[in-house]
C-alpha positions in Angstrom: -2.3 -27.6 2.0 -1.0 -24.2 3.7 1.4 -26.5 5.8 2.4 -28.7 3.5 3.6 -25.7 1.3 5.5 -24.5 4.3 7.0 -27.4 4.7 8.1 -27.8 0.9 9.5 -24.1 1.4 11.6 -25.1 4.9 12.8 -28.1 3.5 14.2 -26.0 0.2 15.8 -23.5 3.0 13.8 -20.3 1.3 11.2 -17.7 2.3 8.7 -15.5 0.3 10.3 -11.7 -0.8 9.0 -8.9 1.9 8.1 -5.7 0.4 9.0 -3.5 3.3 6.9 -0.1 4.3 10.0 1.9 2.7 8.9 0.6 -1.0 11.9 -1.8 -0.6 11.9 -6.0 -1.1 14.5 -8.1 0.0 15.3 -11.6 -2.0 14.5 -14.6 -0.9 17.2 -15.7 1.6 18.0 -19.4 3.5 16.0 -20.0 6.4 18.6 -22.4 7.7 22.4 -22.0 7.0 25.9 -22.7 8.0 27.5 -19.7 7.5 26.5 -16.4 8.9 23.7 -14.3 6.8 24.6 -11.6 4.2 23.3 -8.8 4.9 19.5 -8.3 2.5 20.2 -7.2 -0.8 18.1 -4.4 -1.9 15.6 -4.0 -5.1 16.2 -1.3 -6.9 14.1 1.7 -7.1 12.6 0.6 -10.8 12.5 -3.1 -9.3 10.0 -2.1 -6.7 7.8 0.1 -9.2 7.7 -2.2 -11.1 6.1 -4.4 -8.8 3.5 -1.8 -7.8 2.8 -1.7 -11.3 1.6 -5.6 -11.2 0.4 -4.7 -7.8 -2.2 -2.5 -10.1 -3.0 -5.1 -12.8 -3.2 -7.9 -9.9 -5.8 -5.2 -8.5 -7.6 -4.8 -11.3 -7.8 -8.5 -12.2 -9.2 -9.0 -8.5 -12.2 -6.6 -9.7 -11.9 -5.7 -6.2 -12.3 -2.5 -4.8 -10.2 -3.0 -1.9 -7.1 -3.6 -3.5 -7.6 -0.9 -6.4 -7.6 1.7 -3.6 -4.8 0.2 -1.9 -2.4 1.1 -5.0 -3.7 4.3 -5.9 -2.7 7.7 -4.2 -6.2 9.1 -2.6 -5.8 12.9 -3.5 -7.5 15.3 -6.2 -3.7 15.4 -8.0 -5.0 11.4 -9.4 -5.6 11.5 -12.9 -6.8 8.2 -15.1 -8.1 8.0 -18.7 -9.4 4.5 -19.7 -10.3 3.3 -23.2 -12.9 5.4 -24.8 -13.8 7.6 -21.4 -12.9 11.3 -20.4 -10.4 12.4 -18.4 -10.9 11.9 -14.8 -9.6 14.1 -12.2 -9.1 13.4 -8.3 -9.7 10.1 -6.5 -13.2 10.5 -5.9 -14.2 10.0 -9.5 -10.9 7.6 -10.1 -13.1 5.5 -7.3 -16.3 5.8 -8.5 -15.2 5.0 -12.8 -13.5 1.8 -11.3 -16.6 0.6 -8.9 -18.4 0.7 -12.3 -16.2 -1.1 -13.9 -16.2 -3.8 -11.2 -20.4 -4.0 -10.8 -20.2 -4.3 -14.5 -17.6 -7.1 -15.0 -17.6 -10.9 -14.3 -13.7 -11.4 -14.9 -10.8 -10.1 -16.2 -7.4 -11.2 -17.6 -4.4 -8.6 -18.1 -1.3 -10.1 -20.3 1.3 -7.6 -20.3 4.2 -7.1 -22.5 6.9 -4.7 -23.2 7.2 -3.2 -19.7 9.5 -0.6 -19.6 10.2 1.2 -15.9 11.8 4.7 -15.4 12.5 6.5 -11.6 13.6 9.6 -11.3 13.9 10.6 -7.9 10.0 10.0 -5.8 8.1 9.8 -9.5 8.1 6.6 -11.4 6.5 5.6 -14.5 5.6 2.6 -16.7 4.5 2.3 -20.0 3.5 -1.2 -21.3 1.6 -2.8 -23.5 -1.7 -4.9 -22.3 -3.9 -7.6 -23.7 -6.8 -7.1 -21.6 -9.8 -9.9 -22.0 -12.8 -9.2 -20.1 -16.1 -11.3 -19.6 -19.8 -9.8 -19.0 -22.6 -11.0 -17.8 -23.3 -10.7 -22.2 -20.0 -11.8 -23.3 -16.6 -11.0 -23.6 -14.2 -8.1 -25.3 -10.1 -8.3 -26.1 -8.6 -5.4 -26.4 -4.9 -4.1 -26.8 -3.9 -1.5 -24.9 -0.6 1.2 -24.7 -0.8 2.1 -21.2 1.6 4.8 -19.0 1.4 4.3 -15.2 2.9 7.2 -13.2 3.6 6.3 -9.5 4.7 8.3 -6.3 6.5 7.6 -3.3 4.4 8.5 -0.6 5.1 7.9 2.9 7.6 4.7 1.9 4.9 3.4 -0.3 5.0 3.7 -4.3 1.4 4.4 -5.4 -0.6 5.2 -8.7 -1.4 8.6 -9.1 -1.8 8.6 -12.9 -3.4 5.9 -15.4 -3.5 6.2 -19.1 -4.5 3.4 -21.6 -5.9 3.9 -25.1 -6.6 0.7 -27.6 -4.2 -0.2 -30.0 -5.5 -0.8 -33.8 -5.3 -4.8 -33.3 -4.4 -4.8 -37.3 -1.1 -3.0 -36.7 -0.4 -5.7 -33.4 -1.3 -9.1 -35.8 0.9 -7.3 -38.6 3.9 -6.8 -36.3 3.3 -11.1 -34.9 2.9 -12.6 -38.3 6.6 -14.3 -39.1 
C-alpha cells in the first residue's frame, strides 16, 4: 500500500511538508516541473508552534511514552498541571504523572477547538480548548478542557516546557452550542 501511495503522490507532482531541525517546514512543492523551483517558502514562527502543539496532543493520543518525551523540554524549569492534580515541577515528575496516565488508559481522543497561537521571540504559547474522551479498562470519561501550552526553542526545536488544563463546567459549553 506504501508504494501505491507513492505513486498516487508522484503522479499528483507533490511531496509531504519537512519540519526541518531549525523548527521550520517548508510547503509542499512539485516533484516534477517545467520551470525552475522557487525557492521554499517558510512557516511562520506561530505556524510551526502550532504544529508542536498537535505534535503534543498526537503524543498524548499515541499513550506513548516515547513520543510524549520527544515534545517536552527535559529540564527541572518543566511545569504541568492536569485536571484535578497538583502542580508538578521538573521533568522527572512530568514523566512519571504521564507514564501513569498511559499504564492506566486504554485510548484516548483529543478534539481541539479555538486554538489561538502567540510567539514572542524563543517562547510560544497556546491556549485552546479540548474535548478529551478517554476509555479504561472500566469505562470511559469526556471532559472539556481550557488548556495553555507554553513552548521553547531549544536547539532549533520548539518544545513543551509548560502544560496547564483545568475542566470546563460542560453546562456553560452545551449553553454556549444550543442555537
Amino acid at each position: 500500500m506504501a508504494g501505491r501511495k507513492n505513486a498516487i503522490a508522484c503522479r499528483f507532482g507533490y511531496n509531504r511538508p519537512i519540519v526541518g531541525r531549525l523548527g521550520v517546514a517548508s510547503l509542499p512543492k512539485p516533484i516534477h516541473s517545467m520551470s525552475p523551483q522557487p525557492a521554499p517558502q517558510i512557516h511562520s514562527a506561530e505556524e510551526v508552534v502550532r504544529l508542536a502543539n498537535r505534535r503534543f496532543y498526537a503524543a498524548f493520543e499515541s499513550l506513548d511514552l516515547a513520543q510524549m518525551e520527544a515534545v517536552w523540554s527535559h529540564d527541572d524549569s518543566v511545569e504541568c498541571v492536569q485536571p484535578g492534580w497538583d502542580l508538578l515541577l521538573g521533568w522527572d515528575e512530568v514523566r512519571e504523572r504521564w507514564a501513569r496516565v498511559f499504564a492506566n488508559t486504554s485510548r484516548v481522543r483529543v478534539a481541539l477547538s479555538g486554538v489561538r497561537v502567540r510567539v514572542e521571540g524563543s517562547v510560544g504559547w497556546v491556549a485552546c480548548t479540548a474535548r478529551v474522551t478517554t476509555a479504561f479498562p472500566e469505562g470511559f470519561d469526556e471532559a472539556v478542557v481550557q488548556a495553555t501550552n507554553i513552548f521553547v526553542l531549544r536547539e532549533g526545536e520548539w518544545l513543551l516546557a509548560a502544560h496547564h488544563a483545568s475542566i470546563l463546567p460542560v453546562a456553560a459549553e452545551s449553553e454556549s452550542t444550543v442555537q
